[in-house]
Biopython code that builds the backbone (N, CA, C, O; Angstrom):
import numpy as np
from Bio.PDB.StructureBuilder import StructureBuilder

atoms = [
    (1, "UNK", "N", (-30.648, 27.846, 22.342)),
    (1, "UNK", "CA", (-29.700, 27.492, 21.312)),
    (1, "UNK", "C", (-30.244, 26.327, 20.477)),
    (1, "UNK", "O", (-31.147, 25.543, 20.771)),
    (2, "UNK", "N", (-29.422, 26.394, 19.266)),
    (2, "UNK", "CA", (-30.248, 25.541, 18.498)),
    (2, "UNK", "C", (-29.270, 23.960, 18.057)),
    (2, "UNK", "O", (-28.050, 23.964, 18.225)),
    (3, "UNK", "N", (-29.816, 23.009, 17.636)),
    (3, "UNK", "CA", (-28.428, 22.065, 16.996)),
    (3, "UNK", "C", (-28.999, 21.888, 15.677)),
    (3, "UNK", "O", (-30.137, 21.992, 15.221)),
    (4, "UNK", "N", (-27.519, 21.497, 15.058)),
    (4, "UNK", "CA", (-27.449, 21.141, 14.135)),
    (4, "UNK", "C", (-26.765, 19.407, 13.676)),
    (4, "UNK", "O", (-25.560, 19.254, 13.874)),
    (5, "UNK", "N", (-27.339, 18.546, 13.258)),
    (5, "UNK", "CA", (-27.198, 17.402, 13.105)),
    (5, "UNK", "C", (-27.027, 17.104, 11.796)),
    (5, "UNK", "O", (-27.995, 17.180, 11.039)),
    (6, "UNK", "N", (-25.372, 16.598, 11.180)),
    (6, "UNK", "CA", (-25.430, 16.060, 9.859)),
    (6, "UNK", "C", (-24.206, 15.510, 9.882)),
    (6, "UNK", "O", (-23.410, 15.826, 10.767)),
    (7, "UNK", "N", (-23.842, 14.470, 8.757)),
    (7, "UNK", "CA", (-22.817, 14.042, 8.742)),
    (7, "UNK", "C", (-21.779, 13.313, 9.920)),
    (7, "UNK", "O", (-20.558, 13.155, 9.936)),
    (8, "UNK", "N", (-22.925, 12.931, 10.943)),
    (8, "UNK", "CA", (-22.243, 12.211, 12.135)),
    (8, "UNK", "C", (-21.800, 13.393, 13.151)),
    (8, "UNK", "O", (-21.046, 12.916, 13.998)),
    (9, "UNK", "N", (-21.993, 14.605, 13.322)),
    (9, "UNK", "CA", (-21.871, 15.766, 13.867)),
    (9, "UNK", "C", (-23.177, 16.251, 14.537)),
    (9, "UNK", "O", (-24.356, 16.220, 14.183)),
    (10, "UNK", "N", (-22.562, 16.695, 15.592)),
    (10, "UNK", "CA", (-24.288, 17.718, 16.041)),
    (10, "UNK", "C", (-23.163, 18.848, 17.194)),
    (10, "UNK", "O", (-22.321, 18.792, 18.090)),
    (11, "UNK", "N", (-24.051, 19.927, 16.213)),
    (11, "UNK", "CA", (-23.239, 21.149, 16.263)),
    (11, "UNK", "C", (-24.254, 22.678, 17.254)),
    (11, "UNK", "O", (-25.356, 22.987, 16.800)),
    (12, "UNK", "N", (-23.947, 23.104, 17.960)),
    (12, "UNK", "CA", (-24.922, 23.886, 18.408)),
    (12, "UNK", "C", (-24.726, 25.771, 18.064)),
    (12, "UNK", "O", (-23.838, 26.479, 18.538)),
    (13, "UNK", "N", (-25.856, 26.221, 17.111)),
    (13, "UNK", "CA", (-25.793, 27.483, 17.214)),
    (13, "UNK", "C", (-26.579, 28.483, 17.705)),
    (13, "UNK", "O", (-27.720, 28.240, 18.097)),
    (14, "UNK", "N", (-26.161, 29.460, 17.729)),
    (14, "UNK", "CA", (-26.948, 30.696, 18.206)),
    (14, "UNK", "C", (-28.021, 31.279, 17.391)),
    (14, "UNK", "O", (-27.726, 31.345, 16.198)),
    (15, "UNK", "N", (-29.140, 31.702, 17.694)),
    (15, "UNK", "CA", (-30.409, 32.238, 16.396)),
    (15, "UNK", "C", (-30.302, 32.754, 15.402)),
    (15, "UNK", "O", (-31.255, 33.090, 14.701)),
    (16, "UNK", "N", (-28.633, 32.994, 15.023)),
    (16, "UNK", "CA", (-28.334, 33.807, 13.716)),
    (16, "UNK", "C", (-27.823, 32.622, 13.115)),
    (16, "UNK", "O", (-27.477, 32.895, 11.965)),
    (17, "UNK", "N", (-27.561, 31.045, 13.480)),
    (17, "UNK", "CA", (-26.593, 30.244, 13.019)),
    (17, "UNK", "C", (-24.908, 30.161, 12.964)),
    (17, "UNK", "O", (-24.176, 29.580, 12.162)),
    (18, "UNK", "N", (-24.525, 31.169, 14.415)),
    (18, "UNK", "CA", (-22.772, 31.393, 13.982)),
    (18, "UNK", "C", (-23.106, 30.368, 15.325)),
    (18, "UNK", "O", (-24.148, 30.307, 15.976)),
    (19, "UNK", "N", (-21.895, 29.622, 15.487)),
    (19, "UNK", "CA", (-21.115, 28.389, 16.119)),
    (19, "UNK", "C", (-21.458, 29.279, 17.631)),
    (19, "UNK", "O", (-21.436, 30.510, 17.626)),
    (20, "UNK", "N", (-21.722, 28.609, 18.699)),
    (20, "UNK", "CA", (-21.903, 28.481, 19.915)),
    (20, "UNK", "C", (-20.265, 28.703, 20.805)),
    (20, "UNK", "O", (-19.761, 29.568, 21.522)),
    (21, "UNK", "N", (-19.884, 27.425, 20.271)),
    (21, "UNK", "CA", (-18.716, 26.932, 21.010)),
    (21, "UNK", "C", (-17.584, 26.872, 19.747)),
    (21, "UNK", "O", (-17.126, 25.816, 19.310)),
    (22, "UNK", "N", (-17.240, 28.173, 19.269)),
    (22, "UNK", "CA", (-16.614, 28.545, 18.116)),
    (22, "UNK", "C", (-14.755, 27.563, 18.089)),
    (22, "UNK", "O", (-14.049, 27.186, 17.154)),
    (23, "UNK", "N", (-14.600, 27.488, 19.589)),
    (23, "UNK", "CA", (-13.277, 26.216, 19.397)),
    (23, "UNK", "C", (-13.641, 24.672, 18.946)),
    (23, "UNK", "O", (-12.739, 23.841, 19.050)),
    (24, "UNK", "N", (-14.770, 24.308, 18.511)),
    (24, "UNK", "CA", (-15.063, 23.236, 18.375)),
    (24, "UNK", "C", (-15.012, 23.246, 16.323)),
    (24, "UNK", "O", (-15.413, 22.415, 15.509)),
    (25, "UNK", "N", (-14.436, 24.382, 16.181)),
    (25, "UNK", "CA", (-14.873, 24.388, 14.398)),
    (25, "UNK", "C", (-13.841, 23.526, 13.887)),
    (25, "UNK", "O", (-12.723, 23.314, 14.356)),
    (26, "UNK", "N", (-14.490, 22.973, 12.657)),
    (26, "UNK", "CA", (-13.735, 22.542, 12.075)),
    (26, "UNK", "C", (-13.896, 22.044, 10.446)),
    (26, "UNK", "O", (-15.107, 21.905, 10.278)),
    (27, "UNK", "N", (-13.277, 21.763, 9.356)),
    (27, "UNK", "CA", (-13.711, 22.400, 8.213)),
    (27, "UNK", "C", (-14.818, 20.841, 8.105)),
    (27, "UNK", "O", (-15.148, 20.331, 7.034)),
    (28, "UNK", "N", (-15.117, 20.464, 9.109)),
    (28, "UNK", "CA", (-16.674, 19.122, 8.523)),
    (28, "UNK", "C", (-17.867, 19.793, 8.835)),
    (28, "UNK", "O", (-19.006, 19.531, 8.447)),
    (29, "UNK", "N", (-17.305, 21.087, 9.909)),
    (29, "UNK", "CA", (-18.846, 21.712, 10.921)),
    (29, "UNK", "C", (-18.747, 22.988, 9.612)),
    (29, "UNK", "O", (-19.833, 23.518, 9.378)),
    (30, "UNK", "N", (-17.640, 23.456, 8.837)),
    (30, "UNK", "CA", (-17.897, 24.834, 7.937)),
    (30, "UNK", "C", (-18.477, 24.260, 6.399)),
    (30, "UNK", "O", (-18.777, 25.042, 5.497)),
    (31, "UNK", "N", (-18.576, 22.763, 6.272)),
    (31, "UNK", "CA", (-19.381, 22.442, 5.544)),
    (31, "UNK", "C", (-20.755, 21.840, 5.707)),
    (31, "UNK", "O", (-21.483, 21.584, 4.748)),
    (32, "UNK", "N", (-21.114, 21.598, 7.132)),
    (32, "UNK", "CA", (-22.367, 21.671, 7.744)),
    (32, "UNK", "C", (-22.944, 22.954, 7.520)),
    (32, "UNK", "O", (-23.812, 23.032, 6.651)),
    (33, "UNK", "N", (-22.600, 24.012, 8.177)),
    (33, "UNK", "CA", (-22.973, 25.516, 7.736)),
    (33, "UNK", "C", (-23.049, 26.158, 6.903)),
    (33, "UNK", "O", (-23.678, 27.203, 7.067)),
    (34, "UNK", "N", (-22.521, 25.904, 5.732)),
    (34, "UNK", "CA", (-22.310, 25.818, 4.636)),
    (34, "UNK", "C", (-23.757, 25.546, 4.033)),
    (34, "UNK", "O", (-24.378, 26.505, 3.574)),
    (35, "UNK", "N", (-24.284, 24.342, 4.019)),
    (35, "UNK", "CA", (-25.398, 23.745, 3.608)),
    (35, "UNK", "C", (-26.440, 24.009, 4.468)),
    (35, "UNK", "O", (-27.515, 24.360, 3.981)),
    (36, "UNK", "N", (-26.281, 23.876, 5.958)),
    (36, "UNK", "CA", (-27.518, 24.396, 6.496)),
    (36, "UNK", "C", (-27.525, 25.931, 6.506)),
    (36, "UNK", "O", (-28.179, 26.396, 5.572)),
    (37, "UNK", "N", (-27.203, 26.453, 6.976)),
    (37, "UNK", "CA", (-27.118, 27.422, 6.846)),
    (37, "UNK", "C", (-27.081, 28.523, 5.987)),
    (37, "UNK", "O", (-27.845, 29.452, 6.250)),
    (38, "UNK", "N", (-26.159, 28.633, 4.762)),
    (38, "UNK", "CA", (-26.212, 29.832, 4.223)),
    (38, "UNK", "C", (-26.169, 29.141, 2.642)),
    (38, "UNK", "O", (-25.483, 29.539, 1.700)),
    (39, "UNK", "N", (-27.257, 27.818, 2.662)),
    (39, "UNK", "CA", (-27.479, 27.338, 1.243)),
    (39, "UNK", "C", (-26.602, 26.567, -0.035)),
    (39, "UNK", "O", (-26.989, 26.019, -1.068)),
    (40, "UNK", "N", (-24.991, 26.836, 0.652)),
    (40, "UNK", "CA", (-24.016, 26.614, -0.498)),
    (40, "UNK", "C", (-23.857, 25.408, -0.414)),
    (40, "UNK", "O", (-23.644, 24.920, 0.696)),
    (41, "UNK", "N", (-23.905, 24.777, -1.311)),
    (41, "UNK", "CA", (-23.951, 22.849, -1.856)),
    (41, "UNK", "C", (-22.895, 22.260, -1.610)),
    (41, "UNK", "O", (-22.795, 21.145, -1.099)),
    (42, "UNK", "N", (-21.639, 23.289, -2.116)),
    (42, "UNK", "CA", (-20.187, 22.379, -1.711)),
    (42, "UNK", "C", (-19.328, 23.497, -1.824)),
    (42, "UNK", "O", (-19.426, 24.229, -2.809)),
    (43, "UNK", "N", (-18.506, 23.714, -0.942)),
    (43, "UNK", "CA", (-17.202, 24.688, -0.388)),
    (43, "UNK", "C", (-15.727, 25.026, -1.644)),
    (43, "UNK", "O", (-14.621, 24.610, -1.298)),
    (44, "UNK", "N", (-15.808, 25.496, -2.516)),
    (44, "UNK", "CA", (-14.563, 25.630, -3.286)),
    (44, "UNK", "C", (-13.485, 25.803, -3.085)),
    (44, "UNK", "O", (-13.325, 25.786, -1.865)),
    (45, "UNK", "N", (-12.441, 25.998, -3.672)),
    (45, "UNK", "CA", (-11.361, 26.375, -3.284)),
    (45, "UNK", "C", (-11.304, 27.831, -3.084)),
    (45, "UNK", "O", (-10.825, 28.382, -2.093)),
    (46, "UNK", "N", (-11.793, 28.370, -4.032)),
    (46, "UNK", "CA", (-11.929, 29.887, -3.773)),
    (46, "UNK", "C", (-12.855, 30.450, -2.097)),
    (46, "UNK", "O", (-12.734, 31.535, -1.528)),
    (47, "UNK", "N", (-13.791, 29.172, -1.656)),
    (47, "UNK", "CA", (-14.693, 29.573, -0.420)),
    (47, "UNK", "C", (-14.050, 29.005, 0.731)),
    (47, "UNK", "O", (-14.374, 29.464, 1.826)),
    (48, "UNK", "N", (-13.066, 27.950, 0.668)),
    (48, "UNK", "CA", (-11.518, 27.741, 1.695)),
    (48, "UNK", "C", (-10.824, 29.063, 1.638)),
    (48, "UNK", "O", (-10.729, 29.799, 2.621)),
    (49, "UNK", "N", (-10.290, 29.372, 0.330)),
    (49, "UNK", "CA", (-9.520, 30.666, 0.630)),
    (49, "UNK", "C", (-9.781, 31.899, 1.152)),
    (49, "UNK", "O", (-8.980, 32.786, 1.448)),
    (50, "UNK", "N", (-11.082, 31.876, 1.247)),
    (50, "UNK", "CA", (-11.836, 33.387, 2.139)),
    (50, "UNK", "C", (-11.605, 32.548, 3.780)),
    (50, "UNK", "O", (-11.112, 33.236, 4.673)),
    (51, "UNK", "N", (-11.975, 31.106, 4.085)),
    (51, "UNK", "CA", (-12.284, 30.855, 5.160)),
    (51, "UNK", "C", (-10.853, 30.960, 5.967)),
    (51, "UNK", "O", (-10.568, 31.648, 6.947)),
    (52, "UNK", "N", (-10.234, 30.243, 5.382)),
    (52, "UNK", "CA", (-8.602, 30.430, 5.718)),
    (52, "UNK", "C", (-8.268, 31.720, 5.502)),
    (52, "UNK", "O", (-7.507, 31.993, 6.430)),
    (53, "UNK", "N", (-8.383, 32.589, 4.876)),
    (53, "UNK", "CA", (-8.015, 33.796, 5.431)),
    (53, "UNK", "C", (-8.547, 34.356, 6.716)),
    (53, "UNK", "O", (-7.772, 34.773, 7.577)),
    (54, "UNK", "N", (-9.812, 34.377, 6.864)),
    (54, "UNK", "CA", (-10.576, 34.697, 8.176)),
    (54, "UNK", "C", (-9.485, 34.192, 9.077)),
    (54, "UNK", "O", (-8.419, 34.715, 9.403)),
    (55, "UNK", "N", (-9.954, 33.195, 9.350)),
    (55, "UNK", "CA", (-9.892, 32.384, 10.004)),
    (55, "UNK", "C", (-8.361, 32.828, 10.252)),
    (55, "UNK", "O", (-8.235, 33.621, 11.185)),
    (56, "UNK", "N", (-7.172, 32.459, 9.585)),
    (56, "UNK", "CA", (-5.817, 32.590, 10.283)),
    (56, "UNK", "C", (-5.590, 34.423, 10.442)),
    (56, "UNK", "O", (-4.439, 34.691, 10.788)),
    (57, "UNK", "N", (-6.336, 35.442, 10.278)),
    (57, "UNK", "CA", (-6.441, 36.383, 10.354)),
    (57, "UNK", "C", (-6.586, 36.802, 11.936)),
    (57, "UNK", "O", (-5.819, 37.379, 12.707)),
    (58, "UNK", "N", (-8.020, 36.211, 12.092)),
    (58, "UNK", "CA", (-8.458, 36.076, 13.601)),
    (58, "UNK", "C", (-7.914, 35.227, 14.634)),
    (58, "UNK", "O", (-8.021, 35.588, 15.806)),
    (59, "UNK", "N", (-7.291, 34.038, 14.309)),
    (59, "UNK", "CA", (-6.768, 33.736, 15.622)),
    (59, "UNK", "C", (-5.063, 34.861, 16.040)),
    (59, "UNK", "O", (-4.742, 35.101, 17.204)),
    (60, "UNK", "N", (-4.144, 35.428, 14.664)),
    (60, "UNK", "CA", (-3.660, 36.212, 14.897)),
    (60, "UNK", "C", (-4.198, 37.567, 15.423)),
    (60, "UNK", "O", (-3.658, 37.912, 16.474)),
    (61, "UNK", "N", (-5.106, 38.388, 14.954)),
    (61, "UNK", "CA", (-5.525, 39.456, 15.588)),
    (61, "UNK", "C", (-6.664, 38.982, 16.579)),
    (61, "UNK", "O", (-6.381, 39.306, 17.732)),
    (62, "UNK", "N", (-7.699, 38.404, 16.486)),
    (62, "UNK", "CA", (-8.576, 38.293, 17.300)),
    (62, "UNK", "C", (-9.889, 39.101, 16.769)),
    (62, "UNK", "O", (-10.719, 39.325, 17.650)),
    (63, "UNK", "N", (-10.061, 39.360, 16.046)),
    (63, "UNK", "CA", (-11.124, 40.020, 14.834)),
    (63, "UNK", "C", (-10.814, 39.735, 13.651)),
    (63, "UNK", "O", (-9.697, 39.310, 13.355)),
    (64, "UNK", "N", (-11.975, 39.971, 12.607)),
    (64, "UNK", "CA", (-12.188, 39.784, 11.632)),
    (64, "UNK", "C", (-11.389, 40.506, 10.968)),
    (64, "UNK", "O", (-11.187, 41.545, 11.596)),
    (65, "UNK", "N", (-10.588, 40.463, 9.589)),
    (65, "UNK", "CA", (-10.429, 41.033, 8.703)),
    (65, "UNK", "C", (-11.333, 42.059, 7.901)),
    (65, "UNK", "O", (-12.344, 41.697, 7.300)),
    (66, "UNK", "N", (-10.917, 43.278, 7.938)),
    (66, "UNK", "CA", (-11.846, 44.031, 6.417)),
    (66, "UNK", "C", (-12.035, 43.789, 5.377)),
    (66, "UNK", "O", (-10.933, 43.353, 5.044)),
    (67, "UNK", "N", (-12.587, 43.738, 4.613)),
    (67, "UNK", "CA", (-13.278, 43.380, 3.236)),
    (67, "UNK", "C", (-12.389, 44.040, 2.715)),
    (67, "UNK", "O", (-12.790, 43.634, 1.624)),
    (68, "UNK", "N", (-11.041, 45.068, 2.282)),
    (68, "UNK", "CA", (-10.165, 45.678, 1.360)),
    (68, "UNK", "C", (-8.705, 44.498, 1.957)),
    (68, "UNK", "O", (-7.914, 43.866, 1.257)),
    (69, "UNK", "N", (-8.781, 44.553, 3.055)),
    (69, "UNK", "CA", (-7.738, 43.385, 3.307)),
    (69, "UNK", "C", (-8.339, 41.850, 2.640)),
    (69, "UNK", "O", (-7.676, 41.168, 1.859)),
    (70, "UNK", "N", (-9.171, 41.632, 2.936)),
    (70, "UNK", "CA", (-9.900, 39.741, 2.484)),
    (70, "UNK", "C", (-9.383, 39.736, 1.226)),
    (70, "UNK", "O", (-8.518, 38.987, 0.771)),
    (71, "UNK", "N", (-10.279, 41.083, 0.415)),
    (71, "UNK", "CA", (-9.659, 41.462, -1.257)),
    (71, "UNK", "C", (-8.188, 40.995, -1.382)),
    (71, "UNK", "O", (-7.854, 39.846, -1.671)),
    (72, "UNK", "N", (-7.569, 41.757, -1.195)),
    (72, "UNK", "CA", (-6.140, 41.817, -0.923)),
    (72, "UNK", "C", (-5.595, 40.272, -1.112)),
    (72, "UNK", "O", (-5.329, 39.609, -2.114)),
    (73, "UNK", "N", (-5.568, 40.108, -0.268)),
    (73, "UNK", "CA", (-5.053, 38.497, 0.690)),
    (73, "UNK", "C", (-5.720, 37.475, -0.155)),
    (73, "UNK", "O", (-4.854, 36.686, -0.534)),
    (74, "UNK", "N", (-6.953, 37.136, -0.635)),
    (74, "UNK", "CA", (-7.045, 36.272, -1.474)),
    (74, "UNK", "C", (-7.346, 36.880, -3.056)),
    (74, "UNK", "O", (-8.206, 36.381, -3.782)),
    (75, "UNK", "N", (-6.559, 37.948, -3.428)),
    (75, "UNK", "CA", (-7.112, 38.307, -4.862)),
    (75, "UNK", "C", (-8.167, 38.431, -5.761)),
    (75, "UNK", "O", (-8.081, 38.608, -6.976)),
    (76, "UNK", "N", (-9.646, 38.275, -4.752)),
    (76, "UNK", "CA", (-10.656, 37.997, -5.206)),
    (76, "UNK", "C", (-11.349, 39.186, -5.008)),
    (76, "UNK", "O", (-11.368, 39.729, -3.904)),
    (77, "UNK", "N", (-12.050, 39.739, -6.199)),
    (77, "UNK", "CA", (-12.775, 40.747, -6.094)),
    (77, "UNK", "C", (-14.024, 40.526, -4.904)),
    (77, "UNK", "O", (-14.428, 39.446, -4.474)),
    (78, "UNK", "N", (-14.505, 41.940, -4.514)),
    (78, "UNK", "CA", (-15.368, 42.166, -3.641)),
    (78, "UNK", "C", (-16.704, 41.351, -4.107)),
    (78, "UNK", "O", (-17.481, 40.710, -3.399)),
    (79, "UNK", "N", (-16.728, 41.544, -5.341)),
    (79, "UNK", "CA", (-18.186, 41.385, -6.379)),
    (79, "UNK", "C", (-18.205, 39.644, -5.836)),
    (79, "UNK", "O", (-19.155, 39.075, -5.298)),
    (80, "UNK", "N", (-16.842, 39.051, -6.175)),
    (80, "UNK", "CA", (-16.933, 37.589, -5.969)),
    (80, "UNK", "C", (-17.023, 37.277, -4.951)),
    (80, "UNK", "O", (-17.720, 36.273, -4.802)),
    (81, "UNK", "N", (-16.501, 37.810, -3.851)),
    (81, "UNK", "CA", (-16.847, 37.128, -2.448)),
    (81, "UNK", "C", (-18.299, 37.621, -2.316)),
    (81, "UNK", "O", (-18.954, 36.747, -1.748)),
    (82, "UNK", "N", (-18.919, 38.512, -2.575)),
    (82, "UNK", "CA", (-20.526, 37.823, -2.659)),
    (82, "UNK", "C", (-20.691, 37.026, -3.374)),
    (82, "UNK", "O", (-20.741, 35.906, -2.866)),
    (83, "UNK", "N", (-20.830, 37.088, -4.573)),
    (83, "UNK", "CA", (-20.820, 35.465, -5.190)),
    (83, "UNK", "C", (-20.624, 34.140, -4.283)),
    (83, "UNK", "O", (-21.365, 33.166, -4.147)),
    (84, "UNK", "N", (-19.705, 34.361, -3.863)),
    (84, "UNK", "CA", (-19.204, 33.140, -3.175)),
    (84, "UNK", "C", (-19.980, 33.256, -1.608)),
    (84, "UNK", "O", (-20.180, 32.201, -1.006)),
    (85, "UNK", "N", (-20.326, 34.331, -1.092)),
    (85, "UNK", "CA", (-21.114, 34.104, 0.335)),
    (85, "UNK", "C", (-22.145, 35.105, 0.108)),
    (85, "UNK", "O", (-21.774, 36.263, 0.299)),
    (86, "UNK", "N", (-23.499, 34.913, -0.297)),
    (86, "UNK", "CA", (-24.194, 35.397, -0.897)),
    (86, "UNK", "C", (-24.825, 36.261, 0.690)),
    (86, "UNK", "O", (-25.347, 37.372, 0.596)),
    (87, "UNK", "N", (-24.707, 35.715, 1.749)),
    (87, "UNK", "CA", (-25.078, 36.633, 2.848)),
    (87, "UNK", "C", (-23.996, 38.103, 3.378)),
    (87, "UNK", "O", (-24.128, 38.955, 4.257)),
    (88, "UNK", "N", (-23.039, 37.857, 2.430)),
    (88, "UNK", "CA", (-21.713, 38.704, 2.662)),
    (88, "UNK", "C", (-20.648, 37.898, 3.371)),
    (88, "UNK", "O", (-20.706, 36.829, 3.978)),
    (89, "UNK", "N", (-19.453, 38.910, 3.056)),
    (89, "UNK", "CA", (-18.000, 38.192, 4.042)),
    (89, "UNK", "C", (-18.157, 38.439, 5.514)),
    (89, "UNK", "O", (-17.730, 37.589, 6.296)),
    (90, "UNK", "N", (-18.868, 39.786, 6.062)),
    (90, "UNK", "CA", (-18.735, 39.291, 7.310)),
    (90, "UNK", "C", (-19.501, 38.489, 7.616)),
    (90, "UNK", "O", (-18.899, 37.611, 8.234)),
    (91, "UNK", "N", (-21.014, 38.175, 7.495)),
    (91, "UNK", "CA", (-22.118, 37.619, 8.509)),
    (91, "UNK", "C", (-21.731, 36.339, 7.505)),
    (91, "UNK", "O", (-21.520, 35.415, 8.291)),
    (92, "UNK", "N", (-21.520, 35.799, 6.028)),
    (92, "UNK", "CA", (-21.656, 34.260, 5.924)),
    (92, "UNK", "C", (-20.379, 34.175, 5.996)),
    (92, "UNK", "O", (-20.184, 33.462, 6.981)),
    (93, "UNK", "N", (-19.018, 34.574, 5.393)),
    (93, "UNK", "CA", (-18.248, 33.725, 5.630)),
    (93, "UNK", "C", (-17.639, 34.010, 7.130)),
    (93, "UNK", "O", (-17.027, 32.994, 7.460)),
    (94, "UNK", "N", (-17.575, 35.002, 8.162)),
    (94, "UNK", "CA", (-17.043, 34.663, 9.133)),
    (94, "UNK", "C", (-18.323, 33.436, 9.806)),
    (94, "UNK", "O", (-17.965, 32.543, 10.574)),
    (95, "UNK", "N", (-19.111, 33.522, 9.569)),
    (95, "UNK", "CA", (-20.200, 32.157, 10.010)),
    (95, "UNK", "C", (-19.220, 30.935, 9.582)),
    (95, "UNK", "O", (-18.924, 30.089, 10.426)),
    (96, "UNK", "N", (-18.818, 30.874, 8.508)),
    (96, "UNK", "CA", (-17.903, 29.006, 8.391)),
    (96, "UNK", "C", (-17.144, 29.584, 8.637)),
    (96, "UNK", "O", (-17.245, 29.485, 9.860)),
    (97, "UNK", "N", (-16.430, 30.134, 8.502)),
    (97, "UNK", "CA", (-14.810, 30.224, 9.376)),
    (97, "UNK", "C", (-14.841, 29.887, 10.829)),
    (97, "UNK", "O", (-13.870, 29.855, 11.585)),
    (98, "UNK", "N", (-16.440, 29.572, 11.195)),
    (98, "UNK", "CA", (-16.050, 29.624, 12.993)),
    (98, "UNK", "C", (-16.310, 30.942, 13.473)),
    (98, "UNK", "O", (-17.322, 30.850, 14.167)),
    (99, "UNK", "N", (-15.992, 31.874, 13.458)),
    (99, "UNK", "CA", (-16.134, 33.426, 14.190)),
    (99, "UNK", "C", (-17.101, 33.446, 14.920)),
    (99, "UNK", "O", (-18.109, 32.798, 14.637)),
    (100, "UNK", "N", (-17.017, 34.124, 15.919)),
    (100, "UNK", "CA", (-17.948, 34.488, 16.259)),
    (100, "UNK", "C", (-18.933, 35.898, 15.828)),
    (100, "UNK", "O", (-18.065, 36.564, 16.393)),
    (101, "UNK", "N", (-19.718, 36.721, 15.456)),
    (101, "UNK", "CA", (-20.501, 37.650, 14.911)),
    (101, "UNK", "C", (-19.692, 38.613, 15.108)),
    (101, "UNK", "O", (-19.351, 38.970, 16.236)),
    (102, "UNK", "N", (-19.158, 39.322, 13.671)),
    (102, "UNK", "CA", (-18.443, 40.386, 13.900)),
    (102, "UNK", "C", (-19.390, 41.800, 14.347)),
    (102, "UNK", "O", (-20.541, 41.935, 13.932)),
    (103, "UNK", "N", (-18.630, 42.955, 15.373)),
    (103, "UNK", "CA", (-19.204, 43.890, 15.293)),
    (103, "UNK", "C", (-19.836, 44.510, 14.324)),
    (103, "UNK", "O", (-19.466, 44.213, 13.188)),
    (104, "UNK", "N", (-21.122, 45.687, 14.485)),
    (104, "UNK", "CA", (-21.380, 45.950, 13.066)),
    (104, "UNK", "C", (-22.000, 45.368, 12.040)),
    (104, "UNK", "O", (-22.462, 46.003, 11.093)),
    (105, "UNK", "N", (-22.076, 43.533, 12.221)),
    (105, "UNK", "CA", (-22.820, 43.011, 11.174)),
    (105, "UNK", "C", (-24.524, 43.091, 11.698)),
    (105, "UNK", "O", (-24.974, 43.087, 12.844)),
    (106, "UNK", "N", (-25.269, 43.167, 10.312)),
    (106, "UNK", "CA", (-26.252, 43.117, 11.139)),
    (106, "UNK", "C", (-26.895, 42.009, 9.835)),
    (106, "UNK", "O", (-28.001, 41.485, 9.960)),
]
sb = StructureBuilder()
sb.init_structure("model")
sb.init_model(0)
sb.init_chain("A")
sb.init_seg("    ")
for serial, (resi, resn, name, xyz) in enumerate(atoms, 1):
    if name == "N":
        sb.init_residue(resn, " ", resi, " ")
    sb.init_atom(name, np.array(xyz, "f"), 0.0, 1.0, " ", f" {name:<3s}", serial, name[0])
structure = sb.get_structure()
């Protein structure tokens, strides 16, 4: 496993970069990941509103949301949530939301 050290944090992930110890997230470690990880400089409101959707999605179901539901739920076209997580919604943004690796992503 690997760490990650910034901002007074040291965070440990797995070789893909999703959170280890995924109860330890929190939105200082989804802007650590954020930057180390999947390049993005600073978190928008529009890249909270994908994360918070995940995110309160999964601790209610316990999986990820689909990409026609994410749509849905935050009004944001498909086109833009790449924009906004240029690795995709499942593998970058369930990565800051905390998640752990959804099935299927590869």
């Amino acid at each position: 496993m690997a760490t990650i050290t910034s901002m007074g944090k040291t965070i440990e992930v797995n070789e893909e970069g999703f959170l280890t110890h995924p109860q330890e997230w929190d939105r200082k470690i989804a802007e650590i990941l954020a930057q180390d990880q999947e390049g993005i400089e600073r978190l928008t409101e529009e890249h909270w509103a994908v994360i918070d959707t995940i995110r309160q999605y999964y601790l209610a179901k316990g999986n990820a949301p689909m990409v026609r539901s994410l749509c849905q739920t935050t009004k944001l076209s498909l086109k833009r949530i790449y924009e906004l997580f240029p690795s995709g919604p499942a593998k970058g943004a369930c990565k800051l939301a905390g998640l752990p690796k959804p099935d299927g992503c590869v």
